[in-house]
Structure formats: C-alpha cells, structure tokens
C-alpha positions as CSV (number, residue, x, y, z in Angstrom):
1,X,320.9,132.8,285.0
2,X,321.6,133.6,281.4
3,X,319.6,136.0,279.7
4,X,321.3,136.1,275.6
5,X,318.7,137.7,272.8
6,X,321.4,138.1,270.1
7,X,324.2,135.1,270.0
8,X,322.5,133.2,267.6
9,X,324.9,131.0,265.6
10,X,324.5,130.4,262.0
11,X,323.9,126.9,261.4
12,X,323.3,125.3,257.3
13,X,322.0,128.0,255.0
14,X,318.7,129.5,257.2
15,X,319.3,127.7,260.2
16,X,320.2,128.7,263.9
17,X,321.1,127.7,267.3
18,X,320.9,130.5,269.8
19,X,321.2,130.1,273.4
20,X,317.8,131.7,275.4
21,X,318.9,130.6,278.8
22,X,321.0,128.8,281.0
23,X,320.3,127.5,284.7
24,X,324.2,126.9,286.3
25,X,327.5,125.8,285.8
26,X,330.5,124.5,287.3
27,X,329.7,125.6,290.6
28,X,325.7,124.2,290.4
29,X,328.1,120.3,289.7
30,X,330.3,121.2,292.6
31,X,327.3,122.0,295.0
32,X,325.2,119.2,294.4
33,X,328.0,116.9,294.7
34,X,328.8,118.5,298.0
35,X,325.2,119.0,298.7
36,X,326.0,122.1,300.0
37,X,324.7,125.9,299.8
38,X,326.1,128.9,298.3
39,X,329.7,129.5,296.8
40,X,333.5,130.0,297.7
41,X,333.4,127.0,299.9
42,X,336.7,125.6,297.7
43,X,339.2,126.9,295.8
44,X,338.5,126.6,292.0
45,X,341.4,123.5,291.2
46,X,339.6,121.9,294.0
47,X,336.2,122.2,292.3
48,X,337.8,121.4,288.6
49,X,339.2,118.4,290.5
50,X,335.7,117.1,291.9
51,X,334.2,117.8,288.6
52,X,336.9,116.0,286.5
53,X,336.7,112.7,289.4
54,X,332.7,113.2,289.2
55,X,333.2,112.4,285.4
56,X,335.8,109.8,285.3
57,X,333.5,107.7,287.9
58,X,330.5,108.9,285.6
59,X,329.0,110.1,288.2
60,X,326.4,111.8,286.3
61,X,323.9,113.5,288.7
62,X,325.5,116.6,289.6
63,X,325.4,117.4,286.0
64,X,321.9,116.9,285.8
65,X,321.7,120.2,287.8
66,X,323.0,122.4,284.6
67,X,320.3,123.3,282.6
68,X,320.3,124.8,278.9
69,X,316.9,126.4,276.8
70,X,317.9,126.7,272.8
71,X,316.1,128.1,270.2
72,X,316.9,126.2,266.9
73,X,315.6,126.6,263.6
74,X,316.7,123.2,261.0
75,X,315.5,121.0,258.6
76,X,312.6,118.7,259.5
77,X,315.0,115.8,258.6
78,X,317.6,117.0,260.8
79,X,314.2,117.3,263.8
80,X,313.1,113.7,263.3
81,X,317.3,112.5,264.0
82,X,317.1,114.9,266.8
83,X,314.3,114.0,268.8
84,X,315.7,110.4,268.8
85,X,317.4,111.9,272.1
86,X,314.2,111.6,274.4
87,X,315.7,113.0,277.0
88,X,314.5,117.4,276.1
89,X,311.5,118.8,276.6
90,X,310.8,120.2,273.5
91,X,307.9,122.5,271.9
92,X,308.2,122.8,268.2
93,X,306.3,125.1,265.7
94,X,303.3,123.9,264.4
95,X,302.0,123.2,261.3
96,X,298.5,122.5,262.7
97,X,298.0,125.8,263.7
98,X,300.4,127.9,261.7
99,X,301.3,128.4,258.2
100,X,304.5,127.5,256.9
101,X,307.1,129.8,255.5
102,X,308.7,129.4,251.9
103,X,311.9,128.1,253.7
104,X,313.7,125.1,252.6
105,X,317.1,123.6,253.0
106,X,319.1,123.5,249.5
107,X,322.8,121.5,250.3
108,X,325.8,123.0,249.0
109,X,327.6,121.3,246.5
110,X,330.4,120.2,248.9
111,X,328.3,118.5,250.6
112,X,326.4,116.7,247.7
113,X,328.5,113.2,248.0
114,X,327.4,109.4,246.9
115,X,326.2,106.6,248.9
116,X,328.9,105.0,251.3
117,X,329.8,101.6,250.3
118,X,331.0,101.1,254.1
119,X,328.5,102.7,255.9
120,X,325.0,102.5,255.2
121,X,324.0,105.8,257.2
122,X,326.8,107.6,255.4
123,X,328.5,109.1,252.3
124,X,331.6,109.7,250.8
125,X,333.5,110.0,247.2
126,X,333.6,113.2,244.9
127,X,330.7,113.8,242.9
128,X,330.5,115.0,239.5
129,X,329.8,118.8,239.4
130,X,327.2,117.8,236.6
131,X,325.1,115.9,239.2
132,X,326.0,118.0,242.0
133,X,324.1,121.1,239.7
134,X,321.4,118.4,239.5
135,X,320.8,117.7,243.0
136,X,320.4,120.7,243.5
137,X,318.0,121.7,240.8
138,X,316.2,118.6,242.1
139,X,316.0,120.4,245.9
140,X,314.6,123.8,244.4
141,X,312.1,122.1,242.2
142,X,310.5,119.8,244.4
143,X,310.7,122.9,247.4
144,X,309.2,125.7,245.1
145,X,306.4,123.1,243.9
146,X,305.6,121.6,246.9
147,X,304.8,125.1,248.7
148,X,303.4,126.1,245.6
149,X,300.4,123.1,245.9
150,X,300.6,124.0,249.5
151,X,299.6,127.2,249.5
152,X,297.1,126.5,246.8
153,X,295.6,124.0,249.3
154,X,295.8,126.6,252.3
155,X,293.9,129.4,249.8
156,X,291.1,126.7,249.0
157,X,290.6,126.6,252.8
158,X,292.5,123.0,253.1
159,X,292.9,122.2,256.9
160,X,296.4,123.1,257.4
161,X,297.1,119.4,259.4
162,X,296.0,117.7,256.2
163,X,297.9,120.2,253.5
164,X,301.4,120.1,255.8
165,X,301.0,116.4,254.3
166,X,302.7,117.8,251.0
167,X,305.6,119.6,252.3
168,X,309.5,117.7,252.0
169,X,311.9,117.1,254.7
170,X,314.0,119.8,253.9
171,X,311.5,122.3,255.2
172,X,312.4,124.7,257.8
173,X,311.6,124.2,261.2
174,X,311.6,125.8,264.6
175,X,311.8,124.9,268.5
176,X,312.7,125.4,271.9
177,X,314.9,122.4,273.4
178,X,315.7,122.4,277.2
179,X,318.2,119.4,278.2
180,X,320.3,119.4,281.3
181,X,324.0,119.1,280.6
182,X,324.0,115.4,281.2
183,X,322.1,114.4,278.5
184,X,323.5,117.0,276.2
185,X,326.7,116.2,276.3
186,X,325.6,112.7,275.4
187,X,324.0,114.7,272.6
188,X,327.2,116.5,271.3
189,X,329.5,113.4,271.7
190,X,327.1,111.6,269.8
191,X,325.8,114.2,267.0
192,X,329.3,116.1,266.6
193,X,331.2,113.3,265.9
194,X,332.8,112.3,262.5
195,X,330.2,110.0,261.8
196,X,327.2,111.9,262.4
197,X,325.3,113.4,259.4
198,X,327.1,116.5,258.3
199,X,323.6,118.6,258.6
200,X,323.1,117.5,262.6
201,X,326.6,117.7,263.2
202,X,326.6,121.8,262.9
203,X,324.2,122.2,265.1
204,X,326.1,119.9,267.7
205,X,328.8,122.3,267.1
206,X,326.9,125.1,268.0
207,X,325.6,124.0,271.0
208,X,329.0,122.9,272.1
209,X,330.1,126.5,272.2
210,X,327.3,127.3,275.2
211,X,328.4,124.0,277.0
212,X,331.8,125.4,276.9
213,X,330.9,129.2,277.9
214,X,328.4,128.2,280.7
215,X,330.4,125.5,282.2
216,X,334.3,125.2,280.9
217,X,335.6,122.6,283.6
218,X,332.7,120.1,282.8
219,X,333.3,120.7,279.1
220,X,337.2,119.8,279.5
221,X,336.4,116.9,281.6
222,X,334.4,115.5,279.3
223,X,336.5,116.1,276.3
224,X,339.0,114.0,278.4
225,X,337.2,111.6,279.5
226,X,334.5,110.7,277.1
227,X,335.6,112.0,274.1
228,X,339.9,111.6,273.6
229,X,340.1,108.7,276.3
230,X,340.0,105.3,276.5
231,X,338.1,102.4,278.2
232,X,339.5,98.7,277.6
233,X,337.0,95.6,277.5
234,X,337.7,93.0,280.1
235,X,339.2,90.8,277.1
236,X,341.6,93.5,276.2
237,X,342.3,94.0,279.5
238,X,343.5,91.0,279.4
239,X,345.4,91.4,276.2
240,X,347.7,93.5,277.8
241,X,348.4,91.6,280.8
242,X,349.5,88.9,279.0
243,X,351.6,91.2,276.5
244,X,352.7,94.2,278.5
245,X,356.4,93.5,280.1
246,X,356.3,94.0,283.9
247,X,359.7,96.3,283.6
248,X,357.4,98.7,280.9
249,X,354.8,99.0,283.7
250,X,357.3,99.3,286.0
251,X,359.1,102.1,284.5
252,X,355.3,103.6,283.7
253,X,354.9,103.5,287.7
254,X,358.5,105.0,288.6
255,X,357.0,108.2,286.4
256,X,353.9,108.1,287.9
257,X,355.7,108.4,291.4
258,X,357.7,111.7,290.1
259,X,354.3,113.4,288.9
260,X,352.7,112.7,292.1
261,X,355.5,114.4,294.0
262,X,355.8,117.3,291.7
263,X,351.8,118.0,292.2
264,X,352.3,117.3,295.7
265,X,354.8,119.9,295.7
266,X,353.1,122.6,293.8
267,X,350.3,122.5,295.7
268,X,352.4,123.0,298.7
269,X,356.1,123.7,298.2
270,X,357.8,121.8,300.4
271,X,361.7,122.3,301.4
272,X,364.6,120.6,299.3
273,X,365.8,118.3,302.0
274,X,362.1,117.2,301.9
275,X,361.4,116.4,298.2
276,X,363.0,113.0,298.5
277,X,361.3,111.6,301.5
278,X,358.1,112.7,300.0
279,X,358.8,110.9,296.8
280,X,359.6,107.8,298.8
281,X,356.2,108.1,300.7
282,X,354.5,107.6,296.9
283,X,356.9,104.3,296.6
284,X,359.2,105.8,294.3
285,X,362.6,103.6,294.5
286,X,365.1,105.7,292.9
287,X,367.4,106.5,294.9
288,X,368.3,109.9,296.3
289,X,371.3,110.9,293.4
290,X,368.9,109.2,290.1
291,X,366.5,111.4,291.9
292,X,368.2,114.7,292.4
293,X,369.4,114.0,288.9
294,X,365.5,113.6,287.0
295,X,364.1,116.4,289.3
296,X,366.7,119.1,288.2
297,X,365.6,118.1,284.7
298,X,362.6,120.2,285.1
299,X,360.7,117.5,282.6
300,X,358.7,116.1,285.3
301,X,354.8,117.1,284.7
302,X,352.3,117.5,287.1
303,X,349.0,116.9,287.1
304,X,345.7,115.5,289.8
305,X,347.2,114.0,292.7
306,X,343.8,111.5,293.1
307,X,343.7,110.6,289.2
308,X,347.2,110.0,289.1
309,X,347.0,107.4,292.1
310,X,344.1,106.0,290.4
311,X,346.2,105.3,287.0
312,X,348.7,103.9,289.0
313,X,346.7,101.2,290.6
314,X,345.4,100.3,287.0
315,X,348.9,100.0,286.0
316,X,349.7,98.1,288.8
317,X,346.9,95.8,288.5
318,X,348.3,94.5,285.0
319,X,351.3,92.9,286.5
C-alpha cells in the first residue's frame, strides 16, 4: 500500500492530480494470473514476461487487481468529459452542501486557438494576440460576475442547489477517483492522446506518472502494445498477403530464427559447438559458415523467446 500526502502534480493554472493511494503492482498482475500467494515465486524477467503476454492477449483481469485513489482538483468542463469513463467510483465536492470558492480556470494564450475545420471536437491555427487578450477578458468577466451574483444569492439565503445554477464551466472542482489499472489505462490511452482536449490531456499525463511508479512493467507493456503497436483488420490482412513477397517474409523469418537463439542463449549460455544445432532446432536454414559469419557480427538482438515465436507464426501465416 501507498500512503503519498505531498506528490501532488500541478495540472492547468489551480489544478492537481495527487496520488492518495495505491492497492498493488506488477506482482498483484503476476499473482492473480498465477492464482497464487505471496511473492519471489519467479524471477522478475519471468514476471515482466507474463505481464507483457497477459497484455498482448488482452488478458485484462489480472490488471483489474491494481488499484489507484486520486485526488484531483479541474474545471467542471474537464469533470463532465471525465466521468464519461464509468468505470471509477467517484465522490466529488458538492455544491449542494458547500459553498463554492472564487476559483476559475482562465486559458493561457497558447492555448487560445480557432475552431478546427477538420475536426469538430478540436482546434487549431494561430490566433491573433488581439482576440487571444479578448478571450481572456471574456473568461475573467463572466468568472468575477458570475460568483459575484452567486454570492449575492448565497448572502440573501438562496438554497445553494438552486444558486450553483449561475456558476460557468470553468469553475473549479474537486474529487476522489478510484479506478483499477485496467480501466485507467484505457483512460490515459484515450485522454493523453494527441487528440484529446488539451485541458484533459494534463491530467492524463499526471496520472500516467503513478501508473508508471506503482507498476513500470504493466506501464511498458502497454506502451507497446496498445499505444506504439499495431493491429491489422482482416481486409488488410489480406492486403499484405496478396502484396508481401514470400522471399521478404522469408528473410523476416530467417532473423526471427537468430533472435530466438540469441535469447535462448542469454537466458542460458550454451557452449559454442552448441549454438548451431540450437539455431537449427528454431528452423533456421543457414548453414553452419553464413551462421558463424552473422553470429560473430554481434548485431543479432534479443528479445521474448514466446512473443518472438508468436510473430513468427504471424509472419508465416502470410505466405
């Protein structure tokens, strides 16, 4: 269990996201997906291993096991995108009972653009410092007024359900969000990418940085994975079988064959006169002098012995 009071990180110009605790890790993924009790049962490659196979089958369960409880403070408008992910149990501050606080989200002018012409959710092209000044007059004058009639309201003994009524969007709030790392990674890949509203997507960031501290392997995995790599439809699946050369995939495979003997033999250093039977035992067809030759390169990579076997029989299945 994490316990952090102070690691808030500074998010827009009042906001926050700060970390109030975390239930597991890598090791919680690892032991549900072994169903099995307490820790040092593996050696840590084999447990980034399971973790990166668990994500690149999305099996998604044993990350469901990873807990996180934030305390964020943002714009009601950033809220109402946020809650779209259903998945939290959330408890927010309430206007019902409390009062709000003179606290209102003002952009910066680098952040004051036009309306996309591409993308209806969006925005983009250089505004003119005259109407950046404006926008921002605009946000300070409908925010100091607003709270102004507000509190006017609140002083003539208003009910405080009815006078919140008056109060923009770019208002200040403040909750507690617990989400288990399943969901929340859904949440970041969706909210930090370069699509996502500019105002959502620093708060993605900032939760990022716990994902990454409370469970690195997970993180990486899914950065792999989900994030940098690629899926292909069955129709562009089929693209490439029709358009890939069998001597490319071919060659693809015969490199394939070297990484899987060079991880074979890091994990467990086998003796010269063995290197070239094991590379035949992973088809490779090279024979023993184009093989002494490539291996004394020192360019051969390794990698996961089981993802590398499973790339190969996608390769394979293109021919």
């Amino acid at each position: 269990m994490l316990d952090n009071s102070d690691n808030s990180i500074k998010c827009l110009d009042n906001g926050f996201v700060r970390l109030v605790d975390s239930m597991g890790g890598d090791d919680a993924i690892v032991q549900a997906a072994r169903v099995s009790y307490g820790k040092g049962t593996s050696k840590v490659s084999q447990d980034r291993g399971l973790i990166r196979y668990l994500m690149r089958h999305r099996h998604t369960t044993p990350f469901e096991m990873v807990e996180f409880k934030f305390h964020c403070k943002m714009p009601i408008f950033v809220a109402r995108q946020w809650v779209r992910h259903r998945t939290a149990n959330i408890n927010e501050y309430s206007l019902r009972y409390s009062e709000a606080r003179d606290d209102f989200y003002i952009p910066k002018k680098e952040h004051i653009q036009f309306q996309s012409a591409l993308n209806k959710q969006g925005r983009m092209g250089e505004v003119s410092d005259e109407l950046k000044k404006k926008v921002q007059s605009y946000f300070e004058e409908i925010s100091d007024r607003s709270f102004e009639i507000y509190s006017e309201l609140n002083q003539a003994g208003v009910a405080r359900e009815l006078a919140r009524a008056v109060l923009p969007v770019n208002l200040y709030t403040e909750w507690y969000w617990k989400n288990d790392l399943h969901n929340l990674l859904h949440f970041v890949g969706l909210r930090s990418d370069s699509h996502a509203q500019y105002e959502i997507r620093v708060f993605s960031d900032a939760m990022a940085e716990s994902i990454k501290a409370v469970a690195p392997f997970a993180w990486e995995a899914y950065q792999d994975y989900a994030v940098k790599g690629l899926r292909f439809s069955r129709i562009e699946q089929g693209i490439l079988e029709q358009n890939l050369p069998n001597r490319v995939i071919d060659d693809i495979v015969g490199d394939v064959d070297y990484q899987i003997t060079a991880t074979l033999h890091s994990n467990k250093p086998r003796k010269e006169e063995d290197l070239f039977p094991l590379y035949q035992q992973q088809g490779g067809k090279d024979t023993v002098e184009d093989f002494n030759l490539k291996w004394e390169s020192g360019e051969i990579k390794t990698g996961n012995v089981r993802e590398l076997r499973e790339f190969k029989g996608k390769l394979t299945s293109l021919k």
